[in-house]
Backbone as a chain_set.jsonl record, in Angstrom:
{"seq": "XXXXXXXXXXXXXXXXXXXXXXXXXXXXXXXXXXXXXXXXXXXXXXXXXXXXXXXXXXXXXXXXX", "coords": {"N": [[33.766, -3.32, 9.851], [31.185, -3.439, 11.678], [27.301, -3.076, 11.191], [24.261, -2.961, 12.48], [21.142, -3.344, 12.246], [17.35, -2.603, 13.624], [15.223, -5.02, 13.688], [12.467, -4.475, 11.56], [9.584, -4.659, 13.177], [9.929, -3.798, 14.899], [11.218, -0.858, 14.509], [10.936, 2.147, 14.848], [10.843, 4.341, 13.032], [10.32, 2.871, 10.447], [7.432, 2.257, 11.343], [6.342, 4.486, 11.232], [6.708, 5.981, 9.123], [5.987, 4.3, 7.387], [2.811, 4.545, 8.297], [2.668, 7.572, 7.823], [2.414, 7.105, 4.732], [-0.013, 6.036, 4.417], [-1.755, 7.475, 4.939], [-2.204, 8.4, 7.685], [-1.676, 9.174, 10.981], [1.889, 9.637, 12.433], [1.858, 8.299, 14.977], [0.138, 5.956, 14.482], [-0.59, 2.814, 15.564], [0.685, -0.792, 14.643], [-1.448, -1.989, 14.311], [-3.737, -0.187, 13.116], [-2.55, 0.534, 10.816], [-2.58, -1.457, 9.441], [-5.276, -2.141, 9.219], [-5.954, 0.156, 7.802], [-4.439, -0.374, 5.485], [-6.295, -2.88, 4.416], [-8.706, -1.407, 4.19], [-7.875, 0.514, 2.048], [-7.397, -1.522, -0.115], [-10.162, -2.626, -0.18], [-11.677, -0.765, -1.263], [-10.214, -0.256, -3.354], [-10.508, -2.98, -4.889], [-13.502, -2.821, -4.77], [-13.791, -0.96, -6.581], [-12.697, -1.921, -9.025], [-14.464, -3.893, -9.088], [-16.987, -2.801, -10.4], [-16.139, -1.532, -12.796], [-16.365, -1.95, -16.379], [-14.688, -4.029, -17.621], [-14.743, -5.407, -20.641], [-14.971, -2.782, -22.397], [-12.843, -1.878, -22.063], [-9.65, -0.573, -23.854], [-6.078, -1.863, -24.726], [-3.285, -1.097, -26.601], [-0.762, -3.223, -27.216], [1.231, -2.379, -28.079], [2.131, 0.418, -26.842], [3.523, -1.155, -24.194], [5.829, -2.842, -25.152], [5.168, -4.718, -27.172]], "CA": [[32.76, -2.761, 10.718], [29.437, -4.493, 11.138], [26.325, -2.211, 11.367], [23.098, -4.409, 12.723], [19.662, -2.967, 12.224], [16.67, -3.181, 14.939], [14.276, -5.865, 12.659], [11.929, -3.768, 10.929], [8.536, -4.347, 13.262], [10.973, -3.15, 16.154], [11.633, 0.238, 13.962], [9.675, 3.458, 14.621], [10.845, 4.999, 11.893], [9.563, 2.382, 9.606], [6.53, 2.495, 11.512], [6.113, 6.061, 11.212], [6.487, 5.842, 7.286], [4.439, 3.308, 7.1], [1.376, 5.077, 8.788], [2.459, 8.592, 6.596], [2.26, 6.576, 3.596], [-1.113, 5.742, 4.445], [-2.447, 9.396, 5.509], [-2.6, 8.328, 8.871], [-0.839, 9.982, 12.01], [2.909, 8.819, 12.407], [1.693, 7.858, 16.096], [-0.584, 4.838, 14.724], [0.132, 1.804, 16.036], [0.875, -1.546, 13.587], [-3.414, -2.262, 13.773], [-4.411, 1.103, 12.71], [-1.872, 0.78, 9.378], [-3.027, -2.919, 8.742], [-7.104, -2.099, 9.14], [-6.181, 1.179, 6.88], [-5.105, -0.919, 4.219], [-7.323, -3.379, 4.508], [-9.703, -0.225, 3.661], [-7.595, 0.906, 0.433], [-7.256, -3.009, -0.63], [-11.49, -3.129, -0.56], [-11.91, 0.058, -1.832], [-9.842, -0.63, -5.031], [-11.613, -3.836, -5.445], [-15.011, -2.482, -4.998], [-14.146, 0.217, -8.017], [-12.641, -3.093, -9.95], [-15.828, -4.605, -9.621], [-17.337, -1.811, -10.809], [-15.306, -1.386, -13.808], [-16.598, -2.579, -17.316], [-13.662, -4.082, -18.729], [-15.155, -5.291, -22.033], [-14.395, -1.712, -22.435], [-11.168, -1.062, -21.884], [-8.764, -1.46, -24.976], [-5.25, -1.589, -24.528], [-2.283, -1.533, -27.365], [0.299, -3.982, -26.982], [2.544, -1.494, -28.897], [2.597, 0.724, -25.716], [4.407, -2.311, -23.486], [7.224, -3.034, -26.416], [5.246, -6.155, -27.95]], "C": [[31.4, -3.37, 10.357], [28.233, -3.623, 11.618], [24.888, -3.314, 11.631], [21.754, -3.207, 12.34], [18.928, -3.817, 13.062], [15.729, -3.854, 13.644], [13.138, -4.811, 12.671], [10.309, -3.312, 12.192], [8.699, -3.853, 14.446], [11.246, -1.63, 15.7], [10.757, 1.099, 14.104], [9.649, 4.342, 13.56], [10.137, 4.627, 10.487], [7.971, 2.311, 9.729], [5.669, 3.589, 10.851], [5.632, 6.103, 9.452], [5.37, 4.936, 7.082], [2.703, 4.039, 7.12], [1.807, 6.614, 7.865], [1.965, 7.942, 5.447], [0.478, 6.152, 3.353], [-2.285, 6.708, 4.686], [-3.521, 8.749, 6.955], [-1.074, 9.477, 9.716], [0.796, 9.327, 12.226], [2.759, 8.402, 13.66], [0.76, 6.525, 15.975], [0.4, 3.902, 14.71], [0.069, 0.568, 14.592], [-1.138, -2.266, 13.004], [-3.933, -1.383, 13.199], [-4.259, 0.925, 10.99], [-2.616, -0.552, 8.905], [-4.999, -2.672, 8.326], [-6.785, -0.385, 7.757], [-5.412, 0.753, 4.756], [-5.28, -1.779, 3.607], [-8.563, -2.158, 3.568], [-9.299, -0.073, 2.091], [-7.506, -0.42, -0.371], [-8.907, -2.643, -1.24], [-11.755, -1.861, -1.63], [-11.055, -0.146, -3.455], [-10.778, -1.891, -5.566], [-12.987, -3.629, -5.856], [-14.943, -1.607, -6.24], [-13.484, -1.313, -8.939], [-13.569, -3.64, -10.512], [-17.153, -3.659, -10.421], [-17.368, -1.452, -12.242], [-16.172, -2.083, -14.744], [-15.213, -3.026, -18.098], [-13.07, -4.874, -19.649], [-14.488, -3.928, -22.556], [-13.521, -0.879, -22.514], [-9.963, -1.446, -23.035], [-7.45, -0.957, -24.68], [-4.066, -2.143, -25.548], [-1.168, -2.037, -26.471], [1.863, -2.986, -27.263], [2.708, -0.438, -27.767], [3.808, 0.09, -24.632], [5.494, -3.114, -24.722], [6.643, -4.783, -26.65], [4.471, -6.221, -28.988]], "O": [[30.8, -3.657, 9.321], [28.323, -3.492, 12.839], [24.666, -4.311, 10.944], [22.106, -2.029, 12.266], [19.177, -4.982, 13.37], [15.559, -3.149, 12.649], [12.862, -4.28, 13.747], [9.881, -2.159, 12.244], [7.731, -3.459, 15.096], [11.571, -0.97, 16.688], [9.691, 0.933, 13.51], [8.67, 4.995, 13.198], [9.613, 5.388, 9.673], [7.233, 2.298, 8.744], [4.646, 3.529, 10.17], [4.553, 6.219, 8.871], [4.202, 4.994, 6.697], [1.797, 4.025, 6.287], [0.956, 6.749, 6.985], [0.841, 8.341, 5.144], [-0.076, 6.021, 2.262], [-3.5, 6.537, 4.585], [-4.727, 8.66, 7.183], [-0.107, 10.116, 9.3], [0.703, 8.105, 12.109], [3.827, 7.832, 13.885], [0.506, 5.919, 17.016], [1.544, 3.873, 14.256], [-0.517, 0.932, 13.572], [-1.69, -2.7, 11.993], [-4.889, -1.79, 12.539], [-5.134, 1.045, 10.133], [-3.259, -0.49, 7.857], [-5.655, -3.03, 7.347], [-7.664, -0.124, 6.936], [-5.633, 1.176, 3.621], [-4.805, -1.929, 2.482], [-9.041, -2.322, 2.445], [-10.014, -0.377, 1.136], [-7.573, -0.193, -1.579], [-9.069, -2.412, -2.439], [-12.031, -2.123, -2.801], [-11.645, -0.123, -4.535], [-11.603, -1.793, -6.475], [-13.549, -4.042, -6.871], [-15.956, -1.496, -6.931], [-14.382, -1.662, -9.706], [-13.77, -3.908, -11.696], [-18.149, -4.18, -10.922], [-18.397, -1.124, -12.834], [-16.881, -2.923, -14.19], [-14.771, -2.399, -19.061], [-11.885, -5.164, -19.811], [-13.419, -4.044, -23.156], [-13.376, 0.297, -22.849], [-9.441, -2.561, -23.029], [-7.375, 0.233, -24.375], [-3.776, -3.339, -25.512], [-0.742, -1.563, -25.418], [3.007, -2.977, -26.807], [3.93, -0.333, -27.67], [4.81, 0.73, -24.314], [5.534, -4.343, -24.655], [7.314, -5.791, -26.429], [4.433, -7.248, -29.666]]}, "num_chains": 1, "name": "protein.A"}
């Protein structure tokens, strides 16, 4: 038995998730999800740049090295 799937940008369901995942409406369309994160992309960067991290010390012995 061969089961096909509709390709993913054909899927409303993936849609749907997509735009929850983003704390949008499951009715936005594929521009809404792309410009929203676009938004969370800059917004992490802008606190990156932000960041001092001289500052930040991190043991190796946490990550097994």
């Amino acid at each position: 038995m061969v089961v096909e799937y509709m390709p993913l940008p054909e899927s409303r369901a993936f849609r749907e998730g997509l735009a929850i995942s983003v704390n949008l409406s499951k009715d936005a369309d594929y521009c809404a999800i792309a410009e929203q994160f676009m938004e969370i992309a800059n917004r992490f960067l802008d606190d990156a740049r932000k960041c001092n991290l001289a500052s930040i010390r991190v043991s190796l012995v946490e990550f097994g090295a």
